[in-house]
N, C-alpha and C positions, 0 to 999 in steps of 0.2 A: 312183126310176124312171129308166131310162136317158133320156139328151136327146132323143130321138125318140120315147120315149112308148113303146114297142113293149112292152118286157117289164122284170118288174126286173131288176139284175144282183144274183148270188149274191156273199155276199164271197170275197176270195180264199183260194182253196184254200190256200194257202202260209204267211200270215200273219195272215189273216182280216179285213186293212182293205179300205175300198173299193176298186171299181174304177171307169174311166171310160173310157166309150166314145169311140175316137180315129178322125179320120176324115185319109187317108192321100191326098192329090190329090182328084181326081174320083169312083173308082170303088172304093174301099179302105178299109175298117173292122176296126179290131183293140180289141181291150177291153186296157187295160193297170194293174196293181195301183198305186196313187195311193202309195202306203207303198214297196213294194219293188221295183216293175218289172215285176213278172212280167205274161208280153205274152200273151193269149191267140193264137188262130191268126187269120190275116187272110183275111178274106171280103170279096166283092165288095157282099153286102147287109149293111147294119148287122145287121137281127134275126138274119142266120145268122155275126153275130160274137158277139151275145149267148148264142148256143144253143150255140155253142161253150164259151164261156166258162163258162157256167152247168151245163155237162156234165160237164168236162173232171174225170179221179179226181181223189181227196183224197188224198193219200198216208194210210195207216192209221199208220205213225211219226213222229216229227219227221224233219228234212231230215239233221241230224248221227247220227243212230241208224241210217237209213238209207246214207249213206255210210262211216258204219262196218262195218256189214254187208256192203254191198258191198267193198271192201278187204280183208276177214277171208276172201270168199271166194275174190277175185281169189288172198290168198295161199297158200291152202290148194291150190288148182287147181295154178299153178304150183309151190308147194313138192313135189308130188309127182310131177314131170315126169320 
């Protein structure tokens, strides 16, 4: 259960360890992956950082399969200019 009780957090999309909800001054909530970093988006209300965070795609690849993908087609595009 996230610290304020509202909702659970999903784990992270990225890496799939926990996450922990971050509270930023006053008015500023962002969910951040306890493992790797990865920082959900920051909202004014904690629940609408968890709903973010709990929302946000899963990538269908890994991260390296994915960046390889993209490179392959960055060079395809450009080699035919």
């Amino acid at each position: 259960m996230s610290k304020d009780g509202e909702k659970e957090l999903k784990p992270c999309p990225f890496c799939g360890c926990e996450g922990e909800l971050k509270r930023h001054g006053d008015k500023r909530y962002d969910v951040i992956c306890q493992s790797c970093g990865s920082k959900g988006v920051t909202k004014l209300l904690p629940k609408d950082a968890i709903i973010c965070w709990n929302t946000r795609p899963t990538p269908s690849v890994g991260l390296s399969e994915y960046a390889d993908k993209v490179v392959e087609e960055f060079n395809i595009k450009f080699t035919n200019v």
